[in-house]
C-alpha positions as CSV (number, residue, x, y, z in Angstrom):
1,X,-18.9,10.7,-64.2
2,X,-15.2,12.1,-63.6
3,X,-16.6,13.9,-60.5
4,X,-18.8,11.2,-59.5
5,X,-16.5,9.0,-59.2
6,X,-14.5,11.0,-57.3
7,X,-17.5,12.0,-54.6
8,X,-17.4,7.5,-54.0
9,X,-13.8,7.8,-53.3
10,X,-14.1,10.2,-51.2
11,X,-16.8,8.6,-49.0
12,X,-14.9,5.3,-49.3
13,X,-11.9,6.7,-47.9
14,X,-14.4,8.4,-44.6
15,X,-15.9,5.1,-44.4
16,X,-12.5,3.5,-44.1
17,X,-10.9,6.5,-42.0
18,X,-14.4,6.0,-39.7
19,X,-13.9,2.5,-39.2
20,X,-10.4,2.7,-38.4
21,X,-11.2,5.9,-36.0
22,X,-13.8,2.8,-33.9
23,X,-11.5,0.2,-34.5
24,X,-9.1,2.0,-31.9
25,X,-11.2,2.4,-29.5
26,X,-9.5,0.9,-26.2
27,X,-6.2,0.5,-24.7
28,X,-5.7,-3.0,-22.9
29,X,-3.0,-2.8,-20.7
30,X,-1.9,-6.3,-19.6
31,X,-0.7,-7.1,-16.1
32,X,0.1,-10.9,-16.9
33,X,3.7,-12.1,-18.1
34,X,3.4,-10.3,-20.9
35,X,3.6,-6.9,-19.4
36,X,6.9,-5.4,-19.4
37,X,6.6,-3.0,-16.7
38,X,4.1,-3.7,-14.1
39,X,5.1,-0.8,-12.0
40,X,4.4,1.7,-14.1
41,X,1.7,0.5,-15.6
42,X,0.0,1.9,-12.4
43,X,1.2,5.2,-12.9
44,X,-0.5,5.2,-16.0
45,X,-3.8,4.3,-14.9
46,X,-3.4,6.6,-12.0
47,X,-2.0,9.5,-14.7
48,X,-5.6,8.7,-17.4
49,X,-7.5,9.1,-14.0
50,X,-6.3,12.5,-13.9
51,X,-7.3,12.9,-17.3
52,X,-11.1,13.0,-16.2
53,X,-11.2,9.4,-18.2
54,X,-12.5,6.2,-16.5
55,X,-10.3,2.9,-16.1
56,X,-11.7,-0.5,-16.1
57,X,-9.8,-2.8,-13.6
58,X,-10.2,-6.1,-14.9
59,X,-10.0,-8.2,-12.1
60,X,-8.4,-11.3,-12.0
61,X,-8.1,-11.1,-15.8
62,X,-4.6,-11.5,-17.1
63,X,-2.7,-10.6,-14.1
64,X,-5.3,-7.7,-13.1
65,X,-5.3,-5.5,-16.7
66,X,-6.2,-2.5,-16.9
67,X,-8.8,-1.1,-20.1
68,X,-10.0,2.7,-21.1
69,X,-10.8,4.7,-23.9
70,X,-8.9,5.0,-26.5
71,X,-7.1,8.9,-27.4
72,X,-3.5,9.0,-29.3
73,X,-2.1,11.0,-26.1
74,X,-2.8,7.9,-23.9
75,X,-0.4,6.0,-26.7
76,X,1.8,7.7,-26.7
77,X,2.4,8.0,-22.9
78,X,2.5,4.7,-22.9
79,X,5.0,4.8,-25.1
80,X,7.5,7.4,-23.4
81,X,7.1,5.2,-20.0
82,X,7.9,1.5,-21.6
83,X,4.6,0.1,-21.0
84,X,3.3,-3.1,-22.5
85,X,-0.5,-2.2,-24.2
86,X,-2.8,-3.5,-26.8
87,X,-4.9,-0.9,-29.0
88,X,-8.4,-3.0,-29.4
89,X,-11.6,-2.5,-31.3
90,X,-14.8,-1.8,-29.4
91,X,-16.2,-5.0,-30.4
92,X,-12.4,-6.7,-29.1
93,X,-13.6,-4.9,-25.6
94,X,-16.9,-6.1,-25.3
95,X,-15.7,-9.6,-26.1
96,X,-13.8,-9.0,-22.9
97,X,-16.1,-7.5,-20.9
98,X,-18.5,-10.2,-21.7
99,X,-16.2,-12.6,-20.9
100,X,-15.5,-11.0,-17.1
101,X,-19.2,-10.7,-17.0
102,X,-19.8,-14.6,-17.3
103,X,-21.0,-15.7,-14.0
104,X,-19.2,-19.0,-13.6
105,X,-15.7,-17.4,-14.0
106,X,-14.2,-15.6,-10.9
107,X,-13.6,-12.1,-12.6
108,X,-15.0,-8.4,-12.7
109,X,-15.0,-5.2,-13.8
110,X,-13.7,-2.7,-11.1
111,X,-14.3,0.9,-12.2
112,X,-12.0,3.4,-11.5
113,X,-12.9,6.8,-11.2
114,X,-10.9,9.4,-9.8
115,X,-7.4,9.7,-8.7
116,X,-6.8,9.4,-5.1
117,X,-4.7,12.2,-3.2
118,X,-1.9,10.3,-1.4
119,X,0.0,11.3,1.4
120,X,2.9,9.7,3.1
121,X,3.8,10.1,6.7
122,X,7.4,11.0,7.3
123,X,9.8,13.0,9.6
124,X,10.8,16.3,7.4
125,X,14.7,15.2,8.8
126,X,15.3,12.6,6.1
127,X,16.2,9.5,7.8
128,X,19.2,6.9,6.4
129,X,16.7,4.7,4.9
130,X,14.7,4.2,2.0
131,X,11.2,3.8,2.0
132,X,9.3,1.1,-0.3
133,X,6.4,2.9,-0.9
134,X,8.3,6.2,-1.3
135,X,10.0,4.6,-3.7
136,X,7.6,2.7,-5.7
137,X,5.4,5.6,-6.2
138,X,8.2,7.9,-7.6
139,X,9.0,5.1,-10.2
140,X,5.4,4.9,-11.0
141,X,4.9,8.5,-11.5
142,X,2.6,8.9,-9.4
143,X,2.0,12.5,-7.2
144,X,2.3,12.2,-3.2
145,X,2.8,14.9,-0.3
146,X,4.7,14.2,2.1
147,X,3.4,15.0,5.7
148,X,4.1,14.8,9.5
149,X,3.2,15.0,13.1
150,X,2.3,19.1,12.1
151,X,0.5,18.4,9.6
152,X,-1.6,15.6,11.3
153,X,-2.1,17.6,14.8
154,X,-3.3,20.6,12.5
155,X,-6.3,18.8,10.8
156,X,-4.5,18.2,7.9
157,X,-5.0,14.5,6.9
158,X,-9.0,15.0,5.5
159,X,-7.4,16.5,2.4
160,X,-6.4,13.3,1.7
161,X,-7.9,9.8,0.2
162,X,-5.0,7.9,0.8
163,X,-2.5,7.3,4.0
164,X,0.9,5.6,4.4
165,X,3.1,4.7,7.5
166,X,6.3,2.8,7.0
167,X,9.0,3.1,9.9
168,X,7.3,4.9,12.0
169,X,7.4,3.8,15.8
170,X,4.5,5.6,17.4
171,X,5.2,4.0,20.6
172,X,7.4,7.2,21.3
173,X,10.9,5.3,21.8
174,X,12.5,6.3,18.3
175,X,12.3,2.9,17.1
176,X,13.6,1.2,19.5
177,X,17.6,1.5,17.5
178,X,19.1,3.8,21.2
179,X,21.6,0.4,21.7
180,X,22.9,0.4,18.4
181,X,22.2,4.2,16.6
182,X,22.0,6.3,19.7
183,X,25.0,7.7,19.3
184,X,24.4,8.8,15.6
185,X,23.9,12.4,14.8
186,X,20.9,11.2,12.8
187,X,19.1,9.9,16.1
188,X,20.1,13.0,17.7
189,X,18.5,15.2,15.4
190,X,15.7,12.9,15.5
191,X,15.1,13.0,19.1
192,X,15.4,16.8,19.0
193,X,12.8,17.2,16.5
194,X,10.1,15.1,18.5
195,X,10.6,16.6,21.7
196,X,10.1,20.2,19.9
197,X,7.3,19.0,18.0
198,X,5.3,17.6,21.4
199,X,6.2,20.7,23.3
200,X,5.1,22.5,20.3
201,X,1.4,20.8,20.9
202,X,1.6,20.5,24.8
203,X,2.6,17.2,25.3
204,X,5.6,16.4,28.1
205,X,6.4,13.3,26.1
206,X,6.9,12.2,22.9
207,X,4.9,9.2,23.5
208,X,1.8,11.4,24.2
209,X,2.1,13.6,20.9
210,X,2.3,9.9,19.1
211,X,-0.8,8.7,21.2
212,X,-2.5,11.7,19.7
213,X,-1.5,11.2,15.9
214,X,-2.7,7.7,16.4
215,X,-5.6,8.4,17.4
216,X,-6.1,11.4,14.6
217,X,-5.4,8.8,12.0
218,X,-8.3,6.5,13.7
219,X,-10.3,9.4,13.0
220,X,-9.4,9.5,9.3
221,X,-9.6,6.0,8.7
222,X,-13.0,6.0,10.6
223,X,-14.5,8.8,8.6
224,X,-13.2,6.7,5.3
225,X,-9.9,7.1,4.9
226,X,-7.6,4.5,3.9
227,X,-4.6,3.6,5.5
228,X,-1.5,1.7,4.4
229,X,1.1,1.0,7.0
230,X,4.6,-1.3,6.1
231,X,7.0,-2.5,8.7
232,X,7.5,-1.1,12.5
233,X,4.3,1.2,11.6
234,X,1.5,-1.7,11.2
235,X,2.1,-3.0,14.7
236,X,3.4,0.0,16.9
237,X,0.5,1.7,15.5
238,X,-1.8,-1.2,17.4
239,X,0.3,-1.3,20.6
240,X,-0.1,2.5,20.7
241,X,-3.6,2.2,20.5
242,X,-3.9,-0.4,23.2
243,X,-1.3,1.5,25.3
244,X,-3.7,4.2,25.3
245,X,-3.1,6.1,28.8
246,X,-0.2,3.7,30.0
247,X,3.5,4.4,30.1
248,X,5.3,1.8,27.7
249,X,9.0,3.3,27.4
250,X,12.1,3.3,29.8
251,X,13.6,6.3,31.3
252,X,16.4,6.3,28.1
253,X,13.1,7.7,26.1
254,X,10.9,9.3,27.8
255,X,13.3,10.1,31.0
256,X,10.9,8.3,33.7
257,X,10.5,4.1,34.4
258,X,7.3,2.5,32.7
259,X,4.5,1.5,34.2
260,X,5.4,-1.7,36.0
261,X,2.0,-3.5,35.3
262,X,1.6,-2.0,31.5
263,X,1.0,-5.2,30.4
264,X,-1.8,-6.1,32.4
265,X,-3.2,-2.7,31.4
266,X,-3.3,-3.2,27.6
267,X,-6.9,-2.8,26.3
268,X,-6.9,-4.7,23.0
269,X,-10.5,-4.0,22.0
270,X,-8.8,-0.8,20.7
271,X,-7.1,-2.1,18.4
272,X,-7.5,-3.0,14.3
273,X,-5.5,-5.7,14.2
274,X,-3.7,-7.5,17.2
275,X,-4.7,-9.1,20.2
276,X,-3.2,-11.0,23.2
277,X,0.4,-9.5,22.3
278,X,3.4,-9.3,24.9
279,X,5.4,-6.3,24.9
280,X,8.5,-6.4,25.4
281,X,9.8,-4.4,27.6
282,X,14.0,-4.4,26.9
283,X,14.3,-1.2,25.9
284,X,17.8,-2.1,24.4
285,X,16.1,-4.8,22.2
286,X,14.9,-4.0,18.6
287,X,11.7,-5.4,19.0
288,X,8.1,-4.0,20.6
289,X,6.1,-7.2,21.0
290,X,6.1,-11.1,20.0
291,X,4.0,-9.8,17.3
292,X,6.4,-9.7,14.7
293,X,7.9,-13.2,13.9
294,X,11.6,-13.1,14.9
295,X,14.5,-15.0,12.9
296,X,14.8,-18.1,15.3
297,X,10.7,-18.7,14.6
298,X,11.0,-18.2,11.1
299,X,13.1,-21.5,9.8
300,X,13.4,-19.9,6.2
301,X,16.4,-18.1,4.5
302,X,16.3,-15.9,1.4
303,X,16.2,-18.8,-0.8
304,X,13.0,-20.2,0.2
305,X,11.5,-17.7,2.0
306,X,8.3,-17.2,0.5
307,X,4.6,-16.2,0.8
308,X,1.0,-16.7,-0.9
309,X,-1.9,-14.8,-1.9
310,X,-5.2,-16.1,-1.4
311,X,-8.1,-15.8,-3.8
312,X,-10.6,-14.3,-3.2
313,X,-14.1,-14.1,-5.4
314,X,-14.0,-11.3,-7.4
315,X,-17.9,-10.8,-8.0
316,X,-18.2,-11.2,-4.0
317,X,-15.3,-10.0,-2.4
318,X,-13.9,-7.2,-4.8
319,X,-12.3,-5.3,-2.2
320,X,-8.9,-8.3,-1.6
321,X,-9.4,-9.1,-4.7
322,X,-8.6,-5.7,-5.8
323,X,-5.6,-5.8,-3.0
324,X,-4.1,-8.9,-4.2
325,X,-4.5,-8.6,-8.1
326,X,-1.0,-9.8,-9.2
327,X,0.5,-11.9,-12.2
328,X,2.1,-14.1,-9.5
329,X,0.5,-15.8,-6.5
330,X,3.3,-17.0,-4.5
331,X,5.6,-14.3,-3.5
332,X,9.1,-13.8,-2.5
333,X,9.2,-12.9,1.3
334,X,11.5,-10.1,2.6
335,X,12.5,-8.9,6.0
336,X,11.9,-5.8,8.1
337,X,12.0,-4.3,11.6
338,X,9.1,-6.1,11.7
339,X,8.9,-8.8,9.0
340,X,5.7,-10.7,9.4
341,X,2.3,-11.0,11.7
342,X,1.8,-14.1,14.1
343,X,-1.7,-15.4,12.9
344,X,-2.3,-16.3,16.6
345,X,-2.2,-12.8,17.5
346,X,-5.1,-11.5,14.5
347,X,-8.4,-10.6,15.3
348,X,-10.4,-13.4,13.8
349,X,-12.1,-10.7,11.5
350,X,-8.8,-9.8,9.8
351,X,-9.1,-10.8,6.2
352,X,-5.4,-12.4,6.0
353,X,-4.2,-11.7,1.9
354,X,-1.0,-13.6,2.1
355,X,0.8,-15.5,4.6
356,X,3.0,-18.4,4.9
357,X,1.4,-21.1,6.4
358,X,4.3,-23.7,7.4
359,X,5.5,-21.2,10.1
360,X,2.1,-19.3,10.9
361,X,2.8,-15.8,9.6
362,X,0.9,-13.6,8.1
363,X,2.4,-11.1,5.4
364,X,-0.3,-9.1,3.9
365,X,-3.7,-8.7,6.4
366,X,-6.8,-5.7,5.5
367,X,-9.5,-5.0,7.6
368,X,-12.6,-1.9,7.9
369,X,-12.5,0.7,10.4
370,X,-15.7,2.9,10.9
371,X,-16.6,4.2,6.6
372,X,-12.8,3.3,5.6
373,X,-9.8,0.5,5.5
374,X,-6.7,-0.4,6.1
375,X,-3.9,-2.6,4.9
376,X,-0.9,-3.9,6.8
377,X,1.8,-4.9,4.9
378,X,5.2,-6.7,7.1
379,X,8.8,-6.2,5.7
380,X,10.8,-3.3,4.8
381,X,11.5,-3.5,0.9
382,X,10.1,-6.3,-1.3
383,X,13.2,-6.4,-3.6
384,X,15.8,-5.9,-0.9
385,X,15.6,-8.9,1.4
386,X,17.4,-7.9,4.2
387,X,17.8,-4.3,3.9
388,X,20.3,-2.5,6.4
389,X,20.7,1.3,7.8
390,X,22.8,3.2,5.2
391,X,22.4,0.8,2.4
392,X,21.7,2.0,-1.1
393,X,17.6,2.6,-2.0
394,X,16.7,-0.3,-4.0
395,X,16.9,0.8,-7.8
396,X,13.5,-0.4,-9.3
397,X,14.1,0.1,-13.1
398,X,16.1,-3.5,-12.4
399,X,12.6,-4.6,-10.7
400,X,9.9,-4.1,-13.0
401,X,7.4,-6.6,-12.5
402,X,8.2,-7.0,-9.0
403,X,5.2,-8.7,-7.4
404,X,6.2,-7.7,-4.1
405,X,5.9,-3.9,-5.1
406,X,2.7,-4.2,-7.2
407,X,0.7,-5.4,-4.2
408,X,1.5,-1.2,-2.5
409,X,0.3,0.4,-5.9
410,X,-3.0,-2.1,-5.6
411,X,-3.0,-0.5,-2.5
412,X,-2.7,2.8,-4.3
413,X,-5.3,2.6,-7.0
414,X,-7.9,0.6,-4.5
415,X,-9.5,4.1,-3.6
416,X,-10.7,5.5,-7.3
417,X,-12.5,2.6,-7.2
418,X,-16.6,3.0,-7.6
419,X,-18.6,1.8,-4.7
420,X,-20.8,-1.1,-5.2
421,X,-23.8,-2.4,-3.6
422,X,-23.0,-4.8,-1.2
423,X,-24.4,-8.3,-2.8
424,X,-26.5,-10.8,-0.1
């Protein structure tokens, strides 16, 4: 009997031990106020993708949470990296999923599958600024290369899921900043490495070795790549493309006059964004077109400047819903060398994901080109609202659930997800 008795409490405690082993079967990662760190929450999805496991995306579902299996490991990286998370039962997760699943709610289940390979386009001579996406992606732990004009011209960028442009100026006049950095050893060196680079490749101008990585990351995006681009890149990248073959720059950049009648000779059906734009042509001025809304159109200040997210049907347009997913729909709006999109001047098949409607701006615009996509994102940092040459990088452990920064990492994360069949 002694033994017996002994044989039951042994299977008891299994039984107990089992159930406790399925109880813990999911991590729920919340991305609604409850979530301490937002940022790196999206490390950690991106890190258990590299784990070979799955993550559920659970779209429009408290803020955009994220759900996978459970394994103590996960736990306890959560753990290290401050990370708000539930542990729930299977039948806690199916509850959930059920609940997405309803037909009449505007939510869904976005599988993520494998962690995309990021690179970030950048000059190798470190410029005197920060870069958001640089920066948001080293507080989320998450892996990027960085790469340049060598590494583009070489073939490089199919090695990649995942591309993002933030100052760049691929018009080829160094960002327009001669009047006011010219004379800075950083412009200098700058200049120098351009002009190297393009004779390097063959080209007499700088203009013409930009012209060429344009037109190489068309290529990418077209055979389904995804590109990101943030402030002076997003619209530079479009006049470059519509400047294809005509001489936009002054003699201070590329050492001969432009082309008179450039404007006339701008072919915007080239383009993945912007039509109907007016260059401008003062190359003193720090602007490239009336495409970005200047600071006498845009009757805002700090304190009210602010823009909104629209939403979108998750079950039937999971591609901006996946790009907007935030625990906040109205946004705090931040400046840039180019701060915001005219809505006159988008393509009527832009998707526009955030904008501010009293002046006509849009913030945060996505569109398809060819088998991939790309986001354009206006402003320079989303936690620095007017952020100056030399100034400080923005320290993000004091701007953890910054909205403004979580709609890059959707950004970064949209490419693991699994293709679905288009619905009709």
């Amino acid at each position: 009997m002694h033994i017996n008795a002994f044989r039951r409490f042994l299977l008891t405690l299994m039984g107990i031990c089992s159930i406790g082993t399925n109880w813990a079967s999911s991590i729920l990662i919340p991305m609604d106020e409850a979530q301490a760190n937002h940022l790196k929450a999206y490390g950690i999805a991106y890190w258990v993708l590299t784990k070979s496991t799955e993550v559920d995306w659970l779209l429009n579902y408290r803020g955009g949470s994220f759900m996978f299996q459970y394994q103590p490991v996960f736990e306890s990286e959560l753990r290290i990296r401050g990370v708000s998370y539930q542990v729930i039962s299977d039948a806690q997760a199916g509850q959930i999923t059920a609940e997405i699943s309803a037909p009449d709610v505007n939510m869904d289940v976005m599988k993520l599958e494998k962690a995309p390979k990021v690179a970030v386009y950048s000059p190798k001579s470190k410029q005197p600024w920060d870069d958001a996406v640089t920066l948001v992606l080293s507080y989320a732990e998450i892996p990027y290369d960085i790469i340049f004009d060598d590494e583009v011209m070489d073939g490089l960028l199919p090695k990649y899921d995942w591309l993002h442009l933030h100052h760049e100026d691929f018009t080829g006049q160094y960002g327009k900043f001669y009047r006011t950095h010219g004379h800075h050893a950083w412009y200098k060196a700058q200049q120098r490495e351009f002009e190297t680079c393009a004779k390097k490749y063959g080209f007499a101008k700088v203009s013409q070795l930009k012209l060429a990585v344009v037109k190489k990351i068309r290529d990418f995006c077209s055979g389904g790549g995804f590109l990101f681009a943030m402030c002076s890149a997003a619209d530079t990248y479009d006049i470059a493309l519509a400047a294809d073959g005509v001489d936009i720059c002054e003699s201070i950049y590329d050492g001969d006059p432009a082309d008179p009648n450039a404007q006339q000779k701008l072919d915007y059906s080239k383009t993945f964004a912007f039509r109907n734009f007016i260059l401008n042509k003062d190359p003193f001025d720090y602007e490239y077109s009336n495409i970005d809304n200047q600071i006498y159109e845009r009757p805002v200040n700090e304190s009210n400047d602010y823009f909104t997210l629209f939403q979108f049907s998750a079950k039937w347009d999971p591609v901006p819903t996946m790009l907007t997913q935030s625990h906040l729909n109205v946004v705090k709006g931040f400046l840039g060398q180019t701060t915001g999109f005219k809505k006159s001047l988008i393509k009527p098949e832009v998707v526009i994901m955030g904008e501010s409607k009293s002046i006509g701006e849009a913030k945060y615009i996505h569109g398809i080109f060819g088998k991939g996509t790309w986001t354009f994102y206006g402003g320079h940092d989303p936690e620095d609202y007017q952020h100056q040459v030399g100034e400080e990088p923005t320290d993000l452990s004091l701007h953890p659930t910054s909205a403004g920064y979580r709609l890059i990492l959707n950004n970064i994360l949209f490419p693991a997800a699994k293709k679905k069949k288009q619905k009709t």
